[in-house]
C-alpha positions in Angstrom: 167.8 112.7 37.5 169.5 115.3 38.9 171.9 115.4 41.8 171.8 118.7 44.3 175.1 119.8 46.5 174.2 120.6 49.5 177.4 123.3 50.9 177.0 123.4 54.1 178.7 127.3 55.4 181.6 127.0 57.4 181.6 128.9 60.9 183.5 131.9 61.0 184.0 131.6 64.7 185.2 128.2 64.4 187.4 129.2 61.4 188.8 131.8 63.5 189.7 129.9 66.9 191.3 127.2 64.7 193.5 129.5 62.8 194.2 131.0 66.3 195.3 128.1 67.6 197.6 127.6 65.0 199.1 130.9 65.0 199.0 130.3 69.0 201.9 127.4 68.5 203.8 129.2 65.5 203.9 131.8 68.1 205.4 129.8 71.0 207.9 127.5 68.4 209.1 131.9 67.0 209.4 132.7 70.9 211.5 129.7 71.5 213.4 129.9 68.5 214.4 133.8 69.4 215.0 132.4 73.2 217.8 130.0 71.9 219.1 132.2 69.4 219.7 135.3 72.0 221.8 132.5 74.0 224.1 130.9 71.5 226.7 131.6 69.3 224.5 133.8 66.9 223.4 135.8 69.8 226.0 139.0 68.3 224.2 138.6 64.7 220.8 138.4 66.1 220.9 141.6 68.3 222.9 143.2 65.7 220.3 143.1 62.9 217.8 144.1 65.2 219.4 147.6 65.7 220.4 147.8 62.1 219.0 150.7 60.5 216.9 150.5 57.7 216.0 154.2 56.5 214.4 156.0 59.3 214.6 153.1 61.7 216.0 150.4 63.0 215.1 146.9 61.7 213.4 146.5 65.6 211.6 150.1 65.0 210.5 148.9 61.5 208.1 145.6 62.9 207.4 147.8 66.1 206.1 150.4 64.5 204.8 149.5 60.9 204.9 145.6 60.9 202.6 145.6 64.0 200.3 147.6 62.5 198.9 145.4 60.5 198.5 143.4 64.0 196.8 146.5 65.4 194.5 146.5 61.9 193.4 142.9 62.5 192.6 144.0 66.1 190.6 146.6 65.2 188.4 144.9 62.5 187.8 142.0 65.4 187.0 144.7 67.5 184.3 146.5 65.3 183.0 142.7 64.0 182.4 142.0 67.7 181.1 145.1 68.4 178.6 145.6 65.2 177.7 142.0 64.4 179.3 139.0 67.0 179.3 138.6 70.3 179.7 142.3 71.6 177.0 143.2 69.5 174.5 143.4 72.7 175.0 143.7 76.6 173.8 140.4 77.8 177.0 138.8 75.5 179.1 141.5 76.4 178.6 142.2 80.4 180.8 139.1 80.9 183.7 139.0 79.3 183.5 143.2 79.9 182.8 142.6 83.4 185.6 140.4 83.4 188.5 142.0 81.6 187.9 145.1 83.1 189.0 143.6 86.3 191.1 141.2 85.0 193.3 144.8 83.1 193.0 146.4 86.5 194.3 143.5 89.4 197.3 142.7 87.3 198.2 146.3 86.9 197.1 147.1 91.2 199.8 143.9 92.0 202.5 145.5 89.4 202.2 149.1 91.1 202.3 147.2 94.8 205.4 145.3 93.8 207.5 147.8 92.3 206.0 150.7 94.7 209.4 152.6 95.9 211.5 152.0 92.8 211.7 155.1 91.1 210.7 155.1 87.0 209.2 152.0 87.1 205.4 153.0 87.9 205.1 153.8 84.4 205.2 149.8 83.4 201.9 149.5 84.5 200.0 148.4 82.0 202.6 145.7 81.0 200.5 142.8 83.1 197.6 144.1 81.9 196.8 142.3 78.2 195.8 138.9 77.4 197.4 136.8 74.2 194.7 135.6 72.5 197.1 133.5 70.3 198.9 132.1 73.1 196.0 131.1 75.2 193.8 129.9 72.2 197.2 127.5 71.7 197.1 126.1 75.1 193.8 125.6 74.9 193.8 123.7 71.4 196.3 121.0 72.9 193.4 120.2 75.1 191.4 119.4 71.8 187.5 118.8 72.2 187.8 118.7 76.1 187.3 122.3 76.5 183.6 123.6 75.9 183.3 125.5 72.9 181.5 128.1 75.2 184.8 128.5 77.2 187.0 129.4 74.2 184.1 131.5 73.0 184.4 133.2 76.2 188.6 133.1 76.2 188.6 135.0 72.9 185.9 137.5 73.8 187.7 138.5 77.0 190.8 138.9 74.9 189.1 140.9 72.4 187.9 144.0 75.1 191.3 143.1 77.2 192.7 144.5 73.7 190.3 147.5 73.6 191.5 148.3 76.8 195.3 148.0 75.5 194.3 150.1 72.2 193.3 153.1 74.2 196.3 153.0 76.9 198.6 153.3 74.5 197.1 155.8 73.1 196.5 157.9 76.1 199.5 156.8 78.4 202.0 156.1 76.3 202.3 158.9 74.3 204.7 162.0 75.0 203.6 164.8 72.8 201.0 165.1 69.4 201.4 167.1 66.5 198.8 169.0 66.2 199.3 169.7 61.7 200.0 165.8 61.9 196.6 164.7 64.0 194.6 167.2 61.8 196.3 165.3 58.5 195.3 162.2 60.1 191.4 163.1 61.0 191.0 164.6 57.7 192.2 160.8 55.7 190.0 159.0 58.5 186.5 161.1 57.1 188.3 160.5 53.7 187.3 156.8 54.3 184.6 157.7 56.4 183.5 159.6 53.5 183.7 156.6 50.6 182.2 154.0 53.4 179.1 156.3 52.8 179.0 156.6 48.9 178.8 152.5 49.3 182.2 152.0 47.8 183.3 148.1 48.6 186.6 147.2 47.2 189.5 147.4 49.8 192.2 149.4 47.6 191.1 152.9 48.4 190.8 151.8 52.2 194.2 150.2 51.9 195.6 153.4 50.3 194.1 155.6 53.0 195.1 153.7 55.2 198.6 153.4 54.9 198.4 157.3 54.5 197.1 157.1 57.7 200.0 155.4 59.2 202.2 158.2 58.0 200.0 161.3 59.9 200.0 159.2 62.6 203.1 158.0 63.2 204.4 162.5 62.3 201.8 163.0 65.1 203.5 161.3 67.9 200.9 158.9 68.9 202.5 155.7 68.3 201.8 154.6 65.0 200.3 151.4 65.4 197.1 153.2 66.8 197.2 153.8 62.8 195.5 150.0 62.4 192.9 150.3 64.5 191.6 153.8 63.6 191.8 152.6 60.0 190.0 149.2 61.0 187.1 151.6 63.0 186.8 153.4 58.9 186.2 149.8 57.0 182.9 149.5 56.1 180.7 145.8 57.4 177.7 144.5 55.9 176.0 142.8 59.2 174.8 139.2 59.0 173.6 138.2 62.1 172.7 134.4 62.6 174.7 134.0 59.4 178.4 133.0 57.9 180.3 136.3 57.3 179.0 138.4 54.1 180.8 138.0 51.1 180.3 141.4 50.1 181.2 142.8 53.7 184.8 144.9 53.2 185.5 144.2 56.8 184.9 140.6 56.6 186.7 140.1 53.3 190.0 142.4 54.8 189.8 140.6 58.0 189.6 136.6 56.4 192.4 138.4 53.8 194.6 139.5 57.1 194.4 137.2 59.1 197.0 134.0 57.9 199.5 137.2 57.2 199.1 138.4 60.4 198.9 134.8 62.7 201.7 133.2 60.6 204.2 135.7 59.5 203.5 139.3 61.6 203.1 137.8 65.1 206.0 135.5 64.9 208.1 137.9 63.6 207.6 140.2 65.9 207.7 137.2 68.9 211.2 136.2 67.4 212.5 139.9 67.5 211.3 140.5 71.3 211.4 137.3 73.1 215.2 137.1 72.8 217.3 137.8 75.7 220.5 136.9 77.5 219.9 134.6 80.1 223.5 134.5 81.3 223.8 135.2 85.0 220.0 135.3 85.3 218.7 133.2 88.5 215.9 133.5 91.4 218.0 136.5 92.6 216.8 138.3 89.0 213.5 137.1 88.9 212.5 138.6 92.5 213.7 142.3 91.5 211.0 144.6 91.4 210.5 145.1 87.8 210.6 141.6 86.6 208.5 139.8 89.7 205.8 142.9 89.2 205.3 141.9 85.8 205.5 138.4 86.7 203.1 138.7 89.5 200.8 141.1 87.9 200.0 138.4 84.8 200.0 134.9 87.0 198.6 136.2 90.3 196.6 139.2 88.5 195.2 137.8 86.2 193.6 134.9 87.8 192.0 136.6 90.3 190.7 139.7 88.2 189.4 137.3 85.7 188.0 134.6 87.7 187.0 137.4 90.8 185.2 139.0 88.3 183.0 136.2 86.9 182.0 134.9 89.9 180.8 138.2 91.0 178.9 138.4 87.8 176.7 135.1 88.1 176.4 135.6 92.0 174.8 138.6 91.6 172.9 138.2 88.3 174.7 140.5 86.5 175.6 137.6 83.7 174.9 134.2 83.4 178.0 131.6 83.5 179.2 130.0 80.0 177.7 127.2 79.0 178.4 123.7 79.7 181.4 125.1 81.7 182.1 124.4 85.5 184.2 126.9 87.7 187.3 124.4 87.8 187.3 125.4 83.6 186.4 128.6 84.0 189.1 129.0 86.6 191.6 127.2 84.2 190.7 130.0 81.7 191.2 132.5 83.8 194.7 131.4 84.6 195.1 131.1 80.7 194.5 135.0 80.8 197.6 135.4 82.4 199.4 134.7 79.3 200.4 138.5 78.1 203.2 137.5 75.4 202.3 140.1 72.4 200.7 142.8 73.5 202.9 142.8 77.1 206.5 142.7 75.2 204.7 145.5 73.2 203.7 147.5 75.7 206.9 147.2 78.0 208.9 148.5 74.7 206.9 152.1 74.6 207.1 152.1 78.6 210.7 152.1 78.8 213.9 153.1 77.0 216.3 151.7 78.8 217.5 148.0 77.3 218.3 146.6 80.7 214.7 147.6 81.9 213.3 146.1 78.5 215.3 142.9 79.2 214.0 143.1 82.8 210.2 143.0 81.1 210.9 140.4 79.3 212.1 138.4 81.9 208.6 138.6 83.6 206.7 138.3 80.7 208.3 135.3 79.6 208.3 134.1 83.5 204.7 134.9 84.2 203.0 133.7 80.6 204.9 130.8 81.2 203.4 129.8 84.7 200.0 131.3 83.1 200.7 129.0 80.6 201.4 125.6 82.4 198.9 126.3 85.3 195.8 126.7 83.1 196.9 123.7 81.1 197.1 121.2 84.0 193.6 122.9 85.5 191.9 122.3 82.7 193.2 118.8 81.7 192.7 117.4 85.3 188.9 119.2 84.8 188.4 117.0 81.4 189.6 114.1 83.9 186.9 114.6 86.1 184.5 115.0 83.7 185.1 111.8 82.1 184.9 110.1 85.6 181.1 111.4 85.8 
C-alpha cells in the first residue's frame, strides 16, 4: 500500500499580502517607537546618530541613499512581476487600479499646490501627497481580518504598486539637480552588462547582485538619486512567467524577490520609519498643523487621496472603462480609497529629496504623520462599519 502527499502550492499573492501586513504593523510599532524617542530624554542621542557620519555620509544619508535601495529593488521586481506575469500583465486588470492611481497621484498633488500656492519654495513638495504605503494600508486592512474581500486588497496593492511607478519616475525626473554624463554612461553600460547575461540564460542571482550594486555606485556618481539604482537593476533580473501558476522556482526574479522581501518588510522599512518619523513635537499645536506646508501635505493625502482614488473608480465602472472589484460595494471601495491616503514611506522619502531645510523636513513630517494618520483611522472605521452592514444582510 502506498500512501501519496498531496502539497497543495501556496499562493504567492496570498503569501505576499500577509507578509505585508506584517511588515505593515512592524512599520507602525518603528514609527511609534522613533515618535517617542524624538520626544524624550534620548531625543539628543537619537538625532545625534542620525547625523553622524559614517565615511561619505551621514548615518541618515547611509539608509536614504543605499539602505532604501534595496526598498527601491523590491519595488522594482513587484513592478516587472506585475507587469510581465500578475495582475498588470494585461489592460482589462490594469485599467483600474491605473485609472485610479493616476488620479489618485494627481488630486493629492492639485490640493498640495492650491494650499501652499503663495509661499515661496514650497511648490517643489509636490509630489509629497502623492504615494500610497502599501505596508501601511495592507496593515490597517489586516486588523479587519477576513471582512475585507480578497478582491479589495487585491485591488489596494495593485493601486500601490503603479502609485509607486509613478513615484519611481518623479524622482527620477523632478528631483534630480544635475547628471553626470561619464557616470550615466558607466551606469547604462553595467545595466546591458545584465541585460546581456539575462540573454545567455544565466539564473543564479550573484552576478546580478554584483552588477547591481556596481550599479548603485554609477548611479549614485551620476546625480540621479541613487535609489533609482534598485529599480533599474530590478527592470535587468531575468523572470521565468507562470501564469495561472505558483511563482517558478527557477524564475531569478521570483527567487530574489521571495529572498528580499522579509529583509526589506522587517528590518529595511522599519529602519528607515524609525530614522524619519521622529520629530519634536514641543510647541506643536492646531496653529502648526494649519501652516501651509504641513496642512498641504496633510490635505493633499486625506482629502486627495480619497477623492482621486475613489473619483477615479467610479468614473471607471460608470463609463465601462473597468468593471468594479469583486464582491466589493462602494462603502469598501470608498474605505480603500481613504486607506490610499496613507503616504508614510515613500512621502517622508520624497519630502527628504524635496527640501533641505530641517525645519521644512520637520514640517513634512508633521503632515505626513497628520494626514496618514486620519487616512489611517477613517478607512478603518469605513470599512469595519461596512463588514457591520454586511453581516446585518
Amino acid at each position: 500500500m502506498t500512501l501519496s502527499l498531496i502539497v497543495r502550492p501556496r499562493s504567492a499573492l496570498r503569501m505576499f499580502l500577509k507578509s505585508e501586513a506584517a511588515g505593515g504593523i512592524v512599520l507602525m510599532l518603528s514609527a511609534a517607537a522613533a515618535m517617542l524617542v524624538a520626544n524624550s530624554p534620548l531625543a539628543p542621542a537619537y538625532f545625534a546618530l542620525l547625523q553622524r557620519h559614517v565615511g561619505p555620509l551621514s548615518v541618515l544619508h547611509w539608509i536614504d541613499d543605499a539602505l532604501m535601495a534595496l526598498f527601491f529593488l523590491l519595488v522594482g521586481l513587484e513592478i516587472k512581476r506585475e507587469l510581465v506575469d500578475g495582475h498588470l500583465s494585461s489592460w482589462s486588470d490594469r485599467a483600474l487600479p491605473t485609472i485610479a492611481a493616476v488620479s489618485g497621484m494627481a488630486v493629492p498633488a492639485l490640493i498640495y499646490l492650491f494650499v501652499v500656492a503663495g509661499t515661496p519654495g514650497l511648490a517643489r513638495g509636490w509630489a509629497i501627497p502623492s504615494a500610497t504605503d502599501i505596508a501601511f494600508a495592507i496593515g490597517v486592512m489586516a486588523l479587519l481580518g477576513p471582512r475585507v474581500p480578497a478582491s479589495l486588497k487585491l485591488f489596494l496593492t495593485t493601486v500601490a504598486i503603479v502609485d509607486d511607478m509613478g513615484a519611481v519616475v518623479v524622482i527620477a525626473l523632478a528631483y534630480t539637480a544635475s547628471i553626470g554624463g561619464v557616470a550615466l554612461l558607466a551606469a547604462a553600460a553595467i545595466m546591458a552588462a545584465m541585460a546581456a547575461l539575462g540573454r545567455v540564460g544565466v539564473t543564479r542571482l550573484w552576478p546580478y547582485l554584483l552588477l547591481s550594486a556596481a550599479l548603485w555606485g554609477a548611479v549614485w556618481m551620476s546625480g540621479v538619486h541613487a535609489t533609482i539604482a534598485g529599480v533599474l537593476a530590478a527592470f535587468m533580473i531575468p523572470i521565468r512567467r507562470s501564469p495561472g501558476a505558483p511563482d517558478d522556482a527557477g524564475s531569478p526574479l521570483h527567487r530574489l524577490e521571495h529572498a528580499l522581501q522579509p529583509w526589506v518588510a522587517f528590518l529595511v522599512v522599519p529602519i528607515f520609519g524609525f530614522a524619519n518619523a521622529g520629530v519634536a513635537l514641543a510647541g506643536v499645536g492646531v496653529a502648526t498643523l494649519l501652516q501651509p506646508l504641513p496642512l498641504g501635505v496633510a490635505a493633499g493625502l486625506a482629502i486627495g487621496k480619497q477623492v482621486g482614488v475613489f473619483g477615479a473608480v467610479v468614473a471607471a465602472v460608470r463609463f465601462g472603462w473597468a468593471q468594479r472589484p469583486r464582491h466589493a460595494s462602494w462603502v469598501q471601495i470608498y474605505g480603500a480609497a481613504l486607506l490610499c491616503g496613507i503616504g508614510f514611506t515613500m512621502s517622508l522619502f520624497i519630502g527628504g529629496l524635496a527640501f533641505a531645510d530641517p525645519a521644512q523636513v520637520d514640517a513634512v513630517k508633521i503632515g505626513v504623520l497628520a494626514g496618514s494618520l486620519l487616512s489611517a483611522m477613517a478607512g478603518f472605521l469605513v470599512l469595519r462599519l461596512a463588514s457591520f452592514r454586511g453581516a446585518g444582510r
